[in-house]
C-alpha positions as CSV (number, residue, x, y, z in Angstrom):
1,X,114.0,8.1,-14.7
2,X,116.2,10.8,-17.2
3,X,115.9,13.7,-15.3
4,X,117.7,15.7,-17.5
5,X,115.5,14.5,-20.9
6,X,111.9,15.0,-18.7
7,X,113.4,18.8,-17.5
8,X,114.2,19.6,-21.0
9,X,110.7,18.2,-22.2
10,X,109.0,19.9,-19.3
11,X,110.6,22.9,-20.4
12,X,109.5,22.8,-24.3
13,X,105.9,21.7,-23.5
14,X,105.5,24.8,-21.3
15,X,106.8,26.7,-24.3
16,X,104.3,25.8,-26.5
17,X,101.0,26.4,-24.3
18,X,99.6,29.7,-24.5
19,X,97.9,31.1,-21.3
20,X,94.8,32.1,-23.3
21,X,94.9,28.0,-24.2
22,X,94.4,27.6,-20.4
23,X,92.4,30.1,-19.9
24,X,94.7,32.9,-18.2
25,X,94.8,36.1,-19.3
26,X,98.5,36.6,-20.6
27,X,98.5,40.3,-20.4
28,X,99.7,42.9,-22.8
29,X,103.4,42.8,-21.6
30,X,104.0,38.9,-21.1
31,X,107.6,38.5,-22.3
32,X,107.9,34.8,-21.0
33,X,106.7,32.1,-24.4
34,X,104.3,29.8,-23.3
35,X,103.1,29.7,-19.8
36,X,104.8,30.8,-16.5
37,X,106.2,28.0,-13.9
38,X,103.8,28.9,-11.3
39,X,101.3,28.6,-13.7
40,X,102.0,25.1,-14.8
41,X,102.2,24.2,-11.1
42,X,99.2,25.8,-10.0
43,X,97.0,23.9,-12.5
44,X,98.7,20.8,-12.0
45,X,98.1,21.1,-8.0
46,X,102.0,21.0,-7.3
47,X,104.0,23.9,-5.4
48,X,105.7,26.2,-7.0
49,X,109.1,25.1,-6.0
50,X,108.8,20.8,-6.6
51,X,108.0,21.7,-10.3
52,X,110.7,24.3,-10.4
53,X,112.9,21.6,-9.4
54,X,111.5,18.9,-11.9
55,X,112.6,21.6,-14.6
56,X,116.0,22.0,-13.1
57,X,116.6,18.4,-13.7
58,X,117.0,18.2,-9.3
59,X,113.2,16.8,-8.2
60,X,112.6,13.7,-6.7
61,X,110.9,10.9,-9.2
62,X,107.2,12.3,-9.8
63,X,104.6,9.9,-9.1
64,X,102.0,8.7,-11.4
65,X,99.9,10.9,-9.8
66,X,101.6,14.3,-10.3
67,X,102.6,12.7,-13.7
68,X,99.1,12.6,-15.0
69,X,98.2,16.3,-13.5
70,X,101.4,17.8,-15.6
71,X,99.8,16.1,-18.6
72,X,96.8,17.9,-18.7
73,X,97.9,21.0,-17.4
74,X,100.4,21.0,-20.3
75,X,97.5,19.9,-22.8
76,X,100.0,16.7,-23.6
77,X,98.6,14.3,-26.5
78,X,98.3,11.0,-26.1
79,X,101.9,10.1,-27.5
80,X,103.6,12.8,-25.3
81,X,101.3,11.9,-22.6
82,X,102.9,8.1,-23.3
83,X,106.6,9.8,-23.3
84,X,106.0,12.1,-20.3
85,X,105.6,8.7,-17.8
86,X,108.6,6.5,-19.9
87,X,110.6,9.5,-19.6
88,X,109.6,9.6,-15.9
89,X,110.3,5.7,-15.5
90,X,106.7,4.9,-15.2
91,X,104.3,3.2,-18.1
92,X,101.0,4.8,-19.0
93,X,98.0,3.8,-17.6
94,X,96.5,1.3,-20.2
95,X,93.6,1.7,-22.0
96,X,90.4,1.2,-20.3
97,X,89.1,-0.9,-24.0
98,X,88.7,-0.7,-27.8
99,X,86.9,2.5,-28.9
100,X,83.0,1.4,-30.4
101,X,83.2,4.6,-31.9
102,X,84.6,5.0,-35.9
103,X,86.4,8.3,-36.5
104,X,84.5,10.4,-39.7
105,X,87.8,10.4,-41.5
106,X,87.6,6.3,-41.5
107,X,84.0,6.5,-42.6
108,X,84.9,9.2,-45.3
109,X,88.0,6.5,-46.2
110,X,85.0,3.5,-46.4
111,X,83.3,5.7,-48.6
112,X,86.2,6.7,-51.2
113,X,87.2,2.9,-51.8
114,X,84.5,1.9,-54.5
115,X,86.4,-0.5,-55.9
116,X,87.5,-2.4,-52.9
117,X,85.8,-4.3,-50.1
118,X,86.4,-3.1,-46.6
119,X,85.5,-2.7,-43.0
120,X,86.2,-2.1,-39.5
121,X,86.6,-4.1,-36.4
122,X,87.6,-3.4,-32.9
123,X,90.0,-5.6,-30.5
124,X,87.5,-8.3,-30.1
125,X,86.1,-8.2,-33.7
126,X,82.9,-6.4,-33.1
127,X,82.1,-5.3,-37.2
128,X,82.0,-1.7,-36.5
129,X,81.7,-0.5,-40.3
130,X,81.7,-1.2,-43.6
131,X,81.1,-0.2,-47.3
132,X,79.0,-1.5,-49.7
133,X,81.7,-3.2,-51.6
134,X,81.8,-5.6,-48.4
135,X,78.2,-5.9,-48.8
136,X,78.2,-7.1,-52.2
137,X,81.1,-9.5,-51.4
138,X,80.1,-11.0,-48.0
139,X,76.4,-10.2,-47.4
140,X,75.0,-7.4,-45.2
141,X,76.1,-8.0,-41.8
142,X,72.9,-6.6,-40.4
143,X,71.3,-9.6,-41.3
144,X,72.9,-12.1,-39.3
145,X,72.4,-12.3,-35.2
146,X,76.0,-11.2,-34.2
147,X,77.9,-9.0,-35.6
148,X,81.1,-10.6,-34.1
149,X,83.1,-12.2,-36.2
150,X,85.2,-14.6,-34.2
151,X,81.4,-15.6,-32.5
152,X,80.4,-16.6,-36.0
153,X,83.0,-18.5,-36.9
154,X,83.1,-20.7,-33.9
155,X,79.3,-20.8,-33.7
156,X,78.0,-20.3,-37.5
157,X,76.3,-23.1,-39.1
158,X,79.2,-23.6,-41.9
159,X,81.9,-24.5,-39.0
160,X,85.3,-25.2,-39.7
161,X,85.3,-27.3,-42.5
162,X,88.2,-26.1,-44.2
163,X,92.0,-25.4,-44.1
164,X,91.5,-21.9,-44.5
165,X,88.7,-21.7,-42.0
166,X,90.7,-23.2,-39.5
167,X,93.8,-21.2,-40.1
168,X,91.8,-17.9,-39.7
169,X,90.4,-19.3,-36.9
170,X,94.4,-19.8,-35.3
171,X,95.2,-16.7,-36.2
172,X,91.6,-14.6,-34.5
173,X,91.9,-16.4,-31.1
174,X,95.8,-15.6,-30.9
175,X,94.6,-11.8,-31.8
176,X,91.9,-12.0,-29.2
177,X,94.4,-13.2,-26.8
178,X,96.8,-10.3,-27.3
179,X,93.6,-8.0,-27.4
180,X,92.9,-9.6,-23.7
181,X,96.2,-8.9,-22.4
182,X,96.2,-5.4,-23.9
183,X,92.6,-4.5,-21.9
184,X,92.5,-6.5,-19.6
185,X,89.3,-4.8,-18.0
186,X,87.1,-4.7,-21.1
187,X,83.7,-6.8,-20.3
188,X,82.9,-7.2,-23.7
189,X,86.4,-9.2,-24.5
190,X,86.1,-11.0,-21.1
191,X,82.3,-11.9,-22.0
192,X,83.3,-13.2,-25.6
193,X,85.6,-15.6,-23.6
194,X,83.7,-16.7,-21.5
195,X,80.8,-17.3,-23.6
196,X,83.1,-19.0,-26.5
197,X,84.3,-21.3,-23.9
198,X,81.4,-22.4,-22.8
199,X,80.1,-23.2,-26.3
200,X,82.9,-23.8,-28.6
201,X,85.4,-27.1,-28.1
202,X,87.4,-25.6,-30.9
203,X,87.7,-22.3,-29.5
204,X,88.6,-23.8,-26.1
205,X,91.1,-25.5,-27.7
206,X,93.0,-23.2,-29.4
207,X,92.7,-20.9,-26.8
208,X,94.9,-23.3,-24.4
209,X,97.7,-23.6,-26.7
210,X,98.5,-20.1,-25.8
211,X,99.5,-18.4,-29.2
212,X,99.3,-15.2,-29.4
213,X,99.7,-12.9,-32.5
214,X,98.8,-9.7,-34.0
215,X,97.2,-10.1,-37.7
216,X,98.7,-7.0,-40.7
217,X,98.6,-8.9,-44.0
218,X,97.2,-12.6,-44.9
219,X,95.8,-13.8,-47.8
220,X,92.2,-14.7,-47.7
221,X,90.4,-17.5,-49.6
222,X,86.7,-16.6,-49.9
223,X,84.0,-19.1,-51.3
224,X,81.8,-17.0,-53.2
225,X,77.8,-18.3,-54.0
226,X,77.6,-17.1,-57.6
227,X,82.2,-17.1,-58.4
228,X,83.3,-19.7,-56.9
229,X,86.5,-19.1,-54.6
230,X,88.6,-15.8,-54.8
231,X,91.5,-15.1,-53.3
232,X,92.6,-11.8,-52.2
233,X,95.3,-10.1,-50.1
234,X,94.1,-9.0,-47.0
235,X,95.9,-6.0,-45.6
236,X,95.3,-4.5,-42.4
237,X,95.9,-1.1,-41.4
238,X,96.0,-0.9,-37.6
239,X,94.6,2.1,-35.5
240,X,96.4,1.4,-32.4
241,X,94.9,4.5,-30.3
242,X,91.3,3.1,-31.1
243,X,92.1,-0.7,-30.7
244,X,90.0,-0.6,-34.3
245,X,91.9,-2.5,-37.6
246,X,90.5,-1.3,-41.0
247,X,90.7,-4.5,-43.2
248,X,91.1,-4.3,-47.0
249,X,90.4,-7.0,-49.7
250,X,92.1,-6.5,-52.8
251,X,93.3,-8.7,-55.5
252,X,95.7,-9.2,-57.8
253,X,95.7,-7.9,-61.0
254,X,94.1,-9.8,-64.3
255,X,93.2,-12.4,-61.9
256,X,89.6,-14.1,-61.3
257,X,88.8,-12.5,-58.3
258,X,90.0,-9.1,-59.7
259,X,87.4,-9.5,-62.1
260,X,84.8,-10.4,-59.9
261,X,85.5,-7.1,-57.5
262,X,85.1,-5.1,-60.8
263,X,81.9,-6.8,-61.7
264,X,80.5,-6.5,-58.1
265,X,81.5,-2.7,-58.3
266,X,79.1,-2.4,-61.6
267,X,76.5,-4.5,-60.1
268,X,76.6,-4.2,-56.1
269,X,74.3,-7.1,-54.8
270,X,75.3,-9.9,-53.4
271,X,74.0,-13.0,-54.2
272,X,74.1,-14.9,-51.1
């Protein structure tokens, strides 16, 4: 515990709320900026006096407890919620799973890249959304049984006949091990376990070897029905607070596969 760094952040939180933000009526002739120490401890549920003391850089360690009620009557984010318990010498609480909801400013992002296939999937990788360039590429995802991707590769009729298969296969079950570790309470991720266990040898396997990893960038061979195989550079662009990863296929430029994206783009049908 710094006592001195969580007094002075205390301090400068309180600062920044304003009582109407709370809803306390500040009054005409408030002087003090942001909200009054009585006022911080009587929505967090503390006395008067152990919060004074906290901002004095005296008080005793706070628990998690008294550390989560100064959060919210601080209105803390969910980064300085994360710094108010390391500051304290305590870790967050970890998130309860991956969020199966896609923010509109992804879905507005989908929606801009024309020319470039991509989706999203959460921590287990549950397809979550996706444009139509990903359509034209891969097929409509709709139209298969599960929209899980790690499911369908260990279970899909194709298997893993090939080097590349079996490399993105290593690297999903090391991801989905990590993912496991990070929610550990999730019954979705737990259920994709279990049932991938009972049905996949080549899951089980991989999954005992105990590797763990976090994908960003790969490259990704693709076997296309009408092109033949493209290759493009898959980038990811994680969204930690979500446990969602946006996944982009681009290509590089004057290549084969560059010239099948812009094709796709003018005729957006795939021809699977």
């Amino acid at each position: 515990m710094d006592r001195e760094q969580l007094a002075a952040f205390l301090r400068s939180r309180r600062a920044k709320v304003l009582p109407a933000d709370v809803g306390i009526d500040g009054g005409a002739r408030r002087r003090t900026p942001g909200l009054r120490r009585e006022e911080v401890a009587r929505l967090a549920g503390i006395s008067v006096d152990y919060y004074a003391r906290l901002e004095q850089a005296r008080g005793p360690r706070p628990s998690r407890q008294v550390l989560g009620a100064l959060a919210r009557a601080l209105r803390l984010h969910d980064d300085e919620r994360t710094y108010l318990f390391q500051v304290a010498g305590e870790q967050p609480a970890l998130p309860a799973g991956p969020s199966p909801h896609v923010s509109p400013g992804i879905l507005h992002l989908l929606d801009r890249l024309d020319d470039t296939p991509a989706f999203v999937i959460d921590a287990k990788y549950d397809l979550l959304a996706w444009n139509p360039m990903a359509v034209a590429l891969m097929g409509d995802p709709t139209a298969t049984g599960s929209r899980n991707m790690i499911w369908n590769l260990f279970t899909g009729p194709t298997g893993l006949t090939s080097q590349e298969a079996s490399r993105f296969a290593d690297e999903c079950v090391a991801d989905l091990r990590a993912a496991s570790v990070r929610y550990p309470g999730d019954p979705g991720i737990q259920s994709l376990i279990a049932r991938l266990r009972s049905t996949s040898p080549d899951f089980t396997r991989r999954w005992d070897e105990h590797q763990v990893c976090v994908r960003r960038v790969t490259t990704k061979r693709f076997e296309h029905p009408v092109h033949g195989e493209l290759v493009f550079d898959c980038e990811v662009l994680d969204l930690a607070d979500a446990g969602q990863k946006v996944i982009f296929y681009t290509a590089e430029a004057g290549s084969h596969s560059a010239w099948v994206l812009c094709s796709l783009r003018q005729r957006p049908a795939y021809a699977g």
